[in-house]
N, C-alpha and C positions, 0 to 999 in steps of 0.2 A: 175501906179497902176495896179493893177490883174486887176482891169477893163475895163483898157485899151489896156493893152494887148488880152483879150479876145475878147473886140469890134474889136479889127485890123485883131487877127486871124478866127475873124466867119466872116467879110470883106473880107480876102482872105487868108484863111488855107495855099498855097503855102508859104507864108510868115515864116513859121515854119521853115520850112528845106533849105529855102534862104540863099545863102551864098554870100561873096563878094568876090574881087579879089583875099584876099588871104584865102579864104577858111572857114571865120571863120560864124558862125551861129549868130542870136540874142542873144543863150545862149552862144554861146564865149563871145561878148559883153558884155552881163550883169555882167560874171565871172569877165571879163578883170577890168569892172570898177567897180564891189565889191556890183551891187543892188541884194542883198540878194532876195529879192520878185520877181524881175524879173527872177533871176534863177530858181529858188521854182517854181512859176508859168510855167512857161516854159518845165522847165524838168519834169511835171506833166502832159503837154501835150501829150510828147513823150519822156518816159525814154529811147530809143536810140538815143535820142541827148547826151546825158553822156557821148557814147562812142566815139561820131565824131570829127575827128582831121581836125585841118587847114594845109593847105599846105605845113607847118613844123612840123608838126607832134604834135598840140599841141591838147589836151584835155581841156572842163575848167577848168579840176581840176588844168593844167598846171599854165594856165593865171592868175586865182582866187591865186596860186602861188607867181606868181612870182609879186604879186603887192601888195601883202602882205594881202589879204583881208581875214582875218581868220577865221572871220564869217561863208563866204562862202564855205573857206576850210571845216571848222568843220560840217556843211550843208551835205555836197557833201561826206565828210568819214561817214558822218553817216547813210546816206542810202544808203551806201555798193559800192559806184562806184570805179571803178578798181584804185589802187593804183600803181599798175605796169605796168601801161603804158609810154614807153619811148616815148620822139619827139626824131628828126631827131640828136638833139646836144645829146641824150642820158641820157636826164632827165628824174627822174621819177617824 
């Protein structure tokens, strides 16, 4: 929930911009696995997490992608975030 997300990040803010091995943030996460509310929330914290790629160059708009989550998609085009970003394979 936003609430709990909140509670984690007023806990410890570094947690935002935490990444893991391969580079991806909570909001790669959320995109990857399609929770609409945790994106929202998240990229309301820090709209330059929209633009941060994981170590393949991937965007959420990428992941939220490629896993079909269109929700998400339709979220993330709609407030305006880059469309023309390629990853490393050359997808936008």
């Amino acid at each position: 929930s936003v609430e709990q997300i909140q509670a984690l990040l007023s806990a410890d803010p570094s947690m935002l911009r935490a990444v893991d091995g391969s580079g991806r943030t909570a909001l790669h996460e959320a995109a990857f696995f399609g929770n609409l509310v945790a994106v929202e929330a998240l990229a309301k914290q820090d709209e330059k997490l929209l633009a941060a790629k994981t170590k393949s160059g991937d965007t959420c708009l990428h992941l939220a992608c490629s896993k079909g989550h269109y929700d998400v998609v339709r979220w993330l085009v709609g407030i305006g975030i880059d469309c023309s970003t390629r990853n490393e394979k050359g997808e936008r």
